[in-house]
Each structure stands twice: as C-alpha cells, then as structure tokens.
C-alpha positions as CSV (number, residue, x, y, z in Angstrom):
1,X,-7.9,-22.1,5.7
2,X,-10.7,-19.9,6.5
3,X,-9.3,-18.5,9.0
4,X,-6.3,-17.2,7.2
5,X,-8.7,-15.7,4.6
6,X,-10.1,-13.7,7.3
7,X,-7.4,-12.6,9.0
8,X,-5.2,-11.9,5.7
9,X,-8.5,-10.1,4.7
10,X,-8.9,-7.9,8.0
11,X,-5.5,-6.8,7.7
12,X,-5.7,-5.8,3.8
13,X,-8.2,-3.8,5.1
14,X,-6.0,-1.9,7.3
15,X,-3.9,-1.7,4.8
16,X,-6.4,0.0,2.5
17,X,-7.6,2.0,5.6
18,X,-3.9,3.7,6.1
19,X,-3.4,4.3,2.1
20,X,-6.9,5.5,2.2
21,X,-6.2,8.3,5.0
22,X,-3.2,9.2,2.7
23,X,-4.7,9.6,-0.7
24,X,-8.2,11.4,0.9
25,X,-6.6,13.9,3.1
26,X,-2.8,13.7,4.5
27,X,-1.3,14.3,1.2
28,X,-3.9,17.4,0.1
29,X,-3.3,18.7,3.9
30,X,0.3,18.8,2.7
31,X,0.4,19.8,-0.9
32,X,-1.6,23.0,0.6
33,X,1.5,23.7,3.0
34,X,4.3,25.7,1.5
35,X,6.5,23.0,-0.7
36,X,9.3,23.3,2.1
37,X,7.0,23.0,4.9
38,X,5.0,20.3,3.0
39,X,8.1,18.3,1.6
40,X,9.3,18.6,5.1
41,X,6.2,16.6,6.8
42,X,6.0,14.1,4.4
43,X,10.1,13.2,4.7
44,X,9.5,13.1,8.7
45,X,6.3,10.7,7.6
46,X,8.4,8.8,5.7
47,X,11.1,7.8,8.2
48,X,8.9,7.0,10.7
49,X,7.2,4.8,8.6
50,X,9.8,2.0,8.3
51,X,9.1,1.3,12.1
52,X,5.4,1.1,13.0
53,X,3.3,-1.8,12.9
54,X,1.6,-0.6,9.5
55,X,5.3,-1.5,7.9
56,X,4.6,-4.9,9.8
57,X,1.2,-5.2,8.3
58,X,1.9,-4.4,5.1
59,X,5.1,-6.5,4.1
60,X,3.7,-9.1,6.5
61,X,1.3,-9.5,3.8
62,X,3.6,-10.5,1.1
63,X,4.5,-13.9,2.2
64,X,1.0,-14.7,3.2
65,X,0.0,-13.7,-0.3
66,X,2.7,-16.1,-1.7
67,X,1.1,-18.7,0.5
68,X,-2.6,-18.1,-0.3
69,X,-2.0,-17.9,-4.0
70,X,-0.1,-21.5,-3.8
71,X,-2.7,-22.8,-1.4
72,X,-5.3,-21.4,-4.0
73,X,-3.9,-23.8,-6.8
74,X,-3.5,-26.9,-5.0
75,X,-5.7,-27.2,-2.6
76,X,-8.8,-24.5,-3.8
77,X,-11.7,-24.9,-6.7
78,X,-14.2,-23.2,-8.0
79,X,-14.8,-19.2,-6.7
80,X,-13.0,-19.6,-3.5
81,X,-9.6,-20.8,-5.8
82,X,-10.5,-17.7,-7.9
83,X,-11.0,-15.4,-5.2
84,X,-7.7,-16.3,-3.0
85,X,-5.2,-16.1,-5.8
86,X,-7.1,-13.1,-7.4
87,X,-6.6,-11.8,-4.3
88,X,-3.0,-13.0,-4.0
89,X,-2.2,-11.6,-7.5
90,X,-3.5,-8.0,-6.9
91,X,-1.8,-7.5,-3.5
92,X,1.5,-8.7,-5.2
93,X,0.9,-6.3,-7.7
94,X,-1.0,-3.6,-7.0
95,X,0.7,-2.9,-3.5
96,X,4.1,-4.4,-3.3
97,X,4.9,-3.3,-7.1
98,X,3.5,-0.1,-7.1
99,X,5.0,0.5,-3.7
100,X,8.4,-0.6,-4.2
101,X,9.1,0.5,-8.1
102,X,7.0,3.3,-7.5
103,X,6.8,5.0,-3.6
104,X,10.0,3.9,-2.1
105,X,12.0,5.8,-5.0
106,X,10.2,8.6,-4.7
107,X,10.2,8.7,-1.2
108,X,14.4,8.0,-1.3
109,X,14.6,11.1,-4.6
110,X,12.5,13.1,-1.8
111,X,14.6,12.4,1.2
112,X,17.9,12.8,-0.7
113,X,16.9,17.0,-1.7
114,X,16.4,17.3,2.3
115,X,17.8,20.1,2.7
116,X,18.0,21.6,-0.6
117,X,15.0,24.0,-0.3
118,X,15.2,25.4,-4.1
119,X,15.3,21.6,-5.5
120,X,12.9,20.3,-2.9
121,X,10.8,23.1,-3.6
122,X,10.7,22.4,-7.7
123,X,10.6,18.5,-7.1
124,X,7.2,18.1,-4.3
125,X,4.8,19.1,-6.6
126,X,5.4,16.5,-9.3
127,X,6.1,14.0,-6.1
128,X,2.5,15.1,-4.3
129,X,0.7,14.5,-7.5
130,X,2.5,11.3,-8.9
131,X,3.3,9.6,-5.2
132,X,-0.6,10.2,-4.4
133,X,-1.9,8.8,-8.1
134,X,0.4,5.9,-7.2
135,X,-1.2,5.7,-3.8
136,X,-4.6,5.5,-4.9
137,X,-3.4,2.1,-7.1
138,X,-2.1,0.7,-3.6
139,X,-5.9,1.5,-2.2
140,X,-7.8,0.0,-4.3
141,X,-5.2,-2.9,-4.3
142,X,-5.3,-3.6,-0.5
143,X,-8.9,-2.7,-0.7
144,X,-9.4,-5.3,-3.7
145,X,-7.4,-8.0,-2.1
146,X,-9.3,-7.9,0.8
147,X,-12.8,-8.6,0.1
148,X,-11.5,-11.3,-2.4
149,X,-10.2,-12.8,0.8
150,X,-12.8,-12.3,3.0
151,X,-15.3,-13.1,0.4
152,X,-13.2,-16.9,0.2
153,X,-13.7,-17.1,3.9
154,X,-17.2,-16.8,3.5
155,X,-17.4,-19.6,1.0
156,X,-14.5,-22.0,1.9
C-alpha cells in the first residue's frame, strides 16, 4: 500500500506541476497576445493535449483514486485512513469535476468559434479569466491530493 501512496502521490504532483505552469505563466503569456493570436495558442494547446502523457497521468489518476478511497475504508485507520480518502475525495473533486464540468466545456465553446475572429475575439477574455480561476482549483487539488498521499506513505 505504501507504495501506491507514493507513486499516486508523485504523480499528483506532476499533475499540480503542469496546472501550475498554466495558471503562473502560460495563460498570462497568452492573455497578453492579441485575443486571436492568444485564443489561437491556447486551441492548438488544447488539441494536443488529449495525446500526451500528462492526459495519461491525469485521468490515470481517477481509478487509482476510486481504489485508494475504497482501500482507505476497509482496510486504513486512524490518519493514514484520513489522509488517503481525503486525498481520494479532493482529486475526484477538485480535478476531475472542475476539469470536466468546468475546462473541457470551455475548451469545446473555445474550439467551436475557431475561426470566427469577431466571436473568438469577444469570448477569450472571459475564457482566460474563468478557465485560469478554474485552473488554479485543479492546482491546489492535485497539489492537495498529493501530499495527503504521500504523507499516508510516510505513516502506513
């Protein structure tokens, strides 16, 4: 078990590492573009997205969550129970919700205006604010998750 902490722990950091690099300086370097030019990066970011190994990292996560929260109740006590489904519960949360009823439809609405430079133009402000607000949740989340995890290793 503790080596599933650790690893699911490590790679939440990762996690938090990449959504950190997005809310502290990739999405300011693009809100300072012109919206087009800006919009334009950030759909090209988008599509790649979906095939790299942070995609595999971060819904590779989501079962192992699942698992270490149910792992957590039966077989856990005491602070390392806490920890792991804590842990569990704010990666569920705070990543995978915020991501996928949050991000992903912003990221679709901001894909679909490709193209339409007067409408993608009015739209990426709103969507560089609210998709990095959003983002920050998913940092702290990953980040969060993370040390609970690791911090279960350590006492497991």
């Amino acid at each position: 078990m503790e080596w599933i902490l650790m690893i699911a722990g490590l790679t939440g950091a990762l996690v938090a590492g990449v959504f950190l690099g997005f809310s502290d300086f990739i999405m300011r370097g693009l809100a300072q573009a012109p919206a087009s030019q800006g919009a334009a990066g950030m759909i090209g970011l988008n599509r790649t997205v979906y095939r790299s190994v942070f995609m595999v990292l971060l819904l590779g996560l989501v079962p192992v969550s699942g698992a270490l929260g149910l792992l957590a109740v039966w077989q856990l006590q005491g602070a390392a129970q806490v920890l792991t489904f804590g842990g569990a519960a704010v990666y569920l949360i705070g990543v995978l919700a915020v991501t996928g009823m949050g991000n992903v439809p912003m990221n679709k609405h901001l894909d679909a205006l490709d193209g339409q430079l007067r409408e993608t133009a009015d739209y990426w402000p709103h969507y560089a604010q609210r998709w990095t607000q959003l983002n920050h949740a998913r940092t702290a989340g990953s980040a969060l998750a993370a040390v609970c995890w690791l911090a279960a290793a350590m006492i497991v």
